[in-house]
Structures are given as C-alpha cells and as structure tokens.
C-alpha positions in Angstrom: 2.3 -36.5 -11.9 1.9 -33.2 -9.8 3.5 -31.5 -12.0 1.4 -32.3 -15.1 -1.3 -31.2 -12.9 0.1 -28.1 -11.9 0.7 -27.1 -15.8 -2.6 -27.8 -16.6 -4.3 -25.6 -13.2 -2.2 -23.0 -14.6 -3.0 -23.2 -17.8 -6.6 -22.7 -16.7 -6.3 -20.2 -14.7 -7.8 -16.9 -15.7 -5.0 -13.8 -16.7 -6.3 -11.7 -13.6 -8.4 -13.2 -10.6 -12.0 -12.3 -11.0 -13.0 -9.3 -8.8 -16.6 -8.9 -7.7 -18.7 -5.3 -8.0 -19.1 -3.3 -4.6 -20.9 -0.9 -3.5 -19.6 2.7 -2.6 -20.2 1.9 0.9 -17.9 -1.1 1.1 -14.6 0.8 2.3 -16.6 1.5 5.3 -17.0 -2.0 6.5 -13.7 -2.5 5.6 -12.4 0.3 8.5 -14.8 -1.5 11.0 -13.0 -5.0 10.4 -9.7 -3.8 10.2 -10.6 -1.8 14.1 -11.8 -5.1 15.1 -8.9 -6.8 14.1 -6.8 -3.9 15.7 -8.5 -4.7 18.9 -8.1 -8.6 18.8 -4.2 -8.1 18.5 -3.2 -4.6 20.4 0.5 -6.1 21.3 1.5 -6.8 17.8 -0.7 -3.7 16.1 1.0 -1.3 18.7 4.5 -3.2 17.5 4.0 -2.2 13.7 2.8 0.9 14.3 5.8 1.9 16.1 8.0 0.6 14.1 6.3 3.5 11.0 6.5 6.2 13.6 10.1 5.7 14.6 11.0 5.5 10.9 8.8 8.8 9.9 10.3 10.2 13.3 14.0 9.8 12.6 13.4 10.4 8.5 11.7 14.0 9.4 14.6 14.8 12.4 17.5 13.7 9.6 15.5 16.2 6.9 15.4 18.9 9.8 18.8 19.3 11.0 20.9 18.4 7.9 18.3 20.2 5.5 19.2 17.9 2.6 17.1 17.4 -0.3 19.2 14.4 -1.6 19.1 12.9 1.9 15.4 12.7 2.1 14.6 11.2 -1.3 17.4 8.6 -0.7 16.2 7.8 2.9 12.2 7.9 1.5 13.9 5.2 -1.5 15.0 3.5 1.2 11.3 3.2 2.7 9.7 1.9 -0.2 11.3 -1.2 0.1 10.7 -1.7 4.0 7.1 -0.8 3.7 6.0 -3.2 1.7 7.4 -6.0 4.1 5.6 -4.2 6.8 2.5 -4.3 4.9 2.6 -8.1 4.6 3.0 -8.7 8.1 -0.1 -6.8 8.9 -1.7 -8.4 6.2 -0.6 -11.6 8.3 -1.9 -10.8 11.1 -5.5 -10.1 10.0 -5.2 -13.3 8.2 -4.5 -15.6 11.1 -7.3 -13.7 13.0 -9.8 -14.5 10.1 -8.5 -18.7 10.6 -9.0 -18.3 13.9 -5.5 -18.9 14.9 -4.0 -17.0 17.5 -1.8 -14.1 16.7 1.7 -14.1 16.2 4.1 -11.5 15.2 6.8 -14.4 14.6 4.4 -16.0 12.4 3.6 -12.2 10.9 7.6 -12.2 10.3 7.7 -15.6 9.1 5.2 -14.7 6.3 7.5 -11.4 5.4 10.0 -13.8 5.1 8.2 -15.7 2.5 6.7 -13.2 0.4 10.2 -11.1 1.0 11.0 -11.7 -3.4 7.9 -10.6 -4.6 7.5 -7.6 -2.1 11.3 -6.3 -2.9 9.9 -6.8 -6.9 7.0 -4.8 -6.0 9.4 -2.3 -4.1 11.3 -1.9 -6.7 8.4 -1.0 -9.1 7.4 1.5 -6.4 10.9 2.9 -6.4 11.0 3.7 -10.1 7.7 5.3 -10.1 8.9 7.7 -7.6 12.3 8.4 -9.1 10.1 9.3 -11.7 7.8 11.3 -10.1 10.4 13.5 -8.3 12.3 14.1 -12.1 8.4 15.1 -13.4 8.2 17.6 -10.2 11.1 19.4 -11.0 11.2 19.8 -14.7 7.6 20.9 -13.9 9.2 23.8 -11.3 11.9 24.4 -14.6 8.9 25.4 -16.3 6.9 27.3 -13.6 9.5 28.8 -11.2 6.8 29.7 -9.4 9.4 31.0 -6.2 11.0 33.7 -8.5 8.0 35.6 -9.1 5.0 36.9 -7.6 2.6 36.6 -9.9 -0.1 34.6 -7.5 -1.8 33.3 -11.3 1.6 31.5 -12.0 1.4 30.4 -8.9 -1.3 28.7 -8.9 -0.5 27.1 -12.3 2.5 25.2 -11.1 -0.1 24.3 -7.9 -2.6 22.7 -10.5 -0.1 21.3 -13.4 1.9 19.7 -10.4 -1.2 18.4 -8.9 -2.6 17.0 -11.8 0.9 15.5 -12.7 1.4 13.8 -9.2 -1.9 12.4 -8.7 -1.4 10.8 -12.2 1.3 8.9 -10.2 -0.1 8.9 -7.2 -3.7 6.9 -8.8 -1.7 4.3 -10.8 0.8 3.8 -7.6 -2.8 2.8 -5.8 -4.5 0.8 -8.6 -1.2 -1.2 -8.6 -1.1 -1.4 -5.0 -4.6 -1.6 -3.5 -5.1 -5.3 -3.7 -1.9 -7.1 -4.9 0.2 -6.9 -2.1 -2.6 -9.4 -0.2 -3.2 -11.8 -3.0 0.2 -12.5 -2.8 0.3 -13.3 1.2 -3.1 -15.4 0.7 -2.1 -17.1 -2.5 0.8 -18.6 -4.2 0.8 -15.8 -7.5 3.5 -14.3 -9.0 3.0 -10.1 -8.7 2.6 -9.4 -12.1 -0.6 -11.2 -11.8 -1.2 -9.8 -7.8 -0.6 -6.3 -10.1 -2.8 -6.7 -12.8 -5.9 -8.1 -10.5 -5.3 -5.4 -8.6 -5.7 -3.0 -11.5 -8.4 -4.7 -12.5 -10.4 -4.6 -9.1 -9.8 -0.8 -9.1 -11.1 0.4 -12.3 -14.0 -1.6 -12.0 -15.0 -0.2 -8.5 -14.3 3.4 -9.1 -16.8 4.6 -6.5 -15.7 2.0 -3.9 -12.2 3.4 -4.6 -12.6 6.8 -4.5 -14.1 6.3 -1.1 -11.3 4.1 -0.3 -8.8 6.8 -1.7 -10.2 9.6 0.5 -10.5 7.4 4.2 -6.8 7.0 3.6 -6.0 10.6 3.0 -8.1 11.9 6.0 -6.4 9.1 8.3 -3.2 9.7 7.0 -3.3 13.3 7.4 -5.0 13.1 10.9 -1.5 10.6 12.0 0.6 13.6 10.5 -1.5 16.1 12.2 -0.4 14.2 15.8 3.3 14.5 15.1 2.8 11.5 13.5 2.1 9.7 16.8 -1.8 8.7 15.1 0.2 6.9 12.7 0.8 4.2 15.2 -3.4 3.7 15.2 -3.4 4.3 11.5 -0.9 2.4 9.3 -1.6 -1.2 11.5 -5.7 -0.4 10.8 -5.6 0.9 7.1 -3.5 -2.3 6.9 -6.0 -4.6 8.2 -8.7 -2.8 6.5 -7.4 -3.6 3.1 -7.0 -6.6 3.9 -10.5 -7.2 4.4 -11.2 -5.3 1.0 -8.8 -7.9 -0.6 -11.1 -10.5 0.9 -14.4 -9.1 0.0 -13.5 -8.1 -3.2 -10.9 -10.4 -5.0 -11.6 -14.3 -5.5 -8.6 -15.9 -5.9 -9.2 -19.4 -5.3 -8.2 -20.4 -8.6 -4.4 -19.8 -7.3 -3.3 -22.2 -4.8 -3.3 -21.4 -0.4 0.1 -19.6 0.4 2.4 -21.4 3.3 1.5 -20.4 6.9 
C-alpha cells in the first residue's frame, strides 16, 4: 500500500522543485544567518573550519617543496570529493539549529554518512568538470604562450580568453552547486533533481546570484589573504549562509523530510 502511494507522490511531483524570486539584497541576510548560526555552534564551526585549513595548509606546503604540477591537480582531485562531505555537515548543523535541536557534530557526521552516495556522485561531476577545465587551460596556453614572448597585448589575450574560458566553468560549477547539495540533506531527492533545481534557482535569480557570487569571492580571497587562517571563519559561515539561501529560496516540500 505505501508503495502505490509513493509511485503516485512521485509521479506528481514537479521535474525541478519550485524556487521563489528574491531580491538582490537576499545574499545579505543570508551572511547574517549563517554568522548567527556560527555563533550558536563555535565548537563544532571552529572543528570544520580546521579541518579546510589543515587540508589547504598541507596541499599548499606539498605544492611548495616538491614543486609538482601533477601533484597538486591530483591532491585538488582528491578535495573535490572530501568537500562536498564537509559541506553537508555544515549544512547539518545549521539545520538542527533551525529545529531547535542542539548541535551535534556526531549527528553532523551521521548525516555525511547518509548523503555520502549522492555527495561522492556530485563529486564526481565536480571532478570531471575540472579535469576538463585544466585540459581547456592548457590547450588555451598552446595557443597563447604567452611566457615566451613579451608582447604585453598577447599577454593580455591569453589573460582574457582564459578568463572568459574558466568562468564559463567556474558559473555552471556554481549554478549546479549553489542549492543542490542542501536539498539533498533536507529532502529525500535524487541529485540529478537537487542539480537541476539548483540550476533552475540560479538563472532565475541572476541579481541575487551575482551578489551571492561576489560575497563568496571577497571572503574567500580575504581567508587566502590570512594564510588561509580566515578560512577557518569563512568556509563553516559561507556554509551556513547557503544553507539559509536554500531555505529561503527553494520549496521542496513536495519531496519527502530526509532522516535525522
């Protein structure tokens, strides 16, 4: 009997969850939830965020004293599939703040745990967009070898065409990744679905997102700017942040609760 009922809730259910129009603003409110959230749970914020640091830390030593080009894109593959773990933890966390239960980083590991398939599929996505991205970058330097001359036009020819050609990657990386990875800690949904509403939400906030888009870029850089020390402030509260944009902009509740 459920499971007639189940086939017929998902036959119902809409392609992509419904996402609702913000205002340019909204990214804003987001940071100030995701700093009160931050303050609510320091212990287990301060825990993720040096958890990132010691991985950027030992990543940018290894890079350093063995100088290898091959090391560092295998060891940055290697990130993409732990970050999107970390991610849903911190997306755990802010969601057991807003059910007023009281924070847990077992129950935040417990939840990474269960959302471990369709993060590593999401991961994996990731990793072949950036395979990719690193093959564009250098068949873009086989055209413009910009370090054998010094022609400062040419050089600022391979600055633009590689620009434009990694923010292509770099904008459909965030449309897929702005809202997906938190639908599927709050809901039971496959990612291909998480993906697509995510896509979705994106093109049809543009402002919202740019805004978005350029309050991660200035925090980012500010955590790099530290030695990377900031990022232990920054990754656990652009974390939270989104998820409260998930929240406020994504409704979901056609898709059944997650577990706990």
């Amino acid at each position: 009997m459920n499971t007639g009922t189940n086939r017929e809730n998902d036959d119902t259910r809409p392609f992509a969850a419904p996402c609702r129009q913000l205002a340019a603003g909204a990214p804003l409110r987001w940071m100030a939830a995701g700093w009160r959230d931050y303050k609510a749970s320091p212990g287990v914020s301060l825990g993720y965020g040096v958890i990132v640091f010691a991985v950027s830390l030992g990543v940018s030593l290894l890079a350093w004293k063995l100088g290898s080009y091959v090391l560092v894109i295998s060891m940055l593959s290697g990130f993409i599939f732990v970050a999107p773990l970390l991610a849903t933890g911190l997306y755990s966390v802010s969601r057991q703040i807003g059910r007023g239960r009281t924070v847990s980083f077992a129950r935040s590991v417990r939840r990474m745990r269960f959302a471990l398939r369709d993060a590593l599929v999401f991961a994996l996505v990731l990793l072949v967009i950036f395979l990719v991205w690193v093959r564009a970058g250098v068949m873009v330097h086989v055209f413009f070898p910009a370090g054998e001359s010094h022609d400062p036009l040419l050089l600022l020819r391979f600055l633009g065409i590689g620009s434009a050609v990694g923010s292509i990657f770099a904008l459909v990386t965030f449309s897929a990744a702005a809202f997906s990875l938190p639908m599927i800690v709050d809901r039971d949904v496959d990612m291909v679905t998480a993906c697509i509403t995510s896509v979705n939400a994106v093109l049809r906030n543009k402002p919202a997102m740019a805004v978005w888009i350029a309050l991660i870029v200035l925090l980012t850089g500010l955590g790099f700017a530290t030695a990377g020390l900031g990022l232990v402030v920054v990754i656990p509260l652009l974390g939270y942040a989104t998820w409260h944009g998930y929240v406020e902009t994504i409704d979901a509740s056609a898709w059944p609760d997650s577990a706990s």
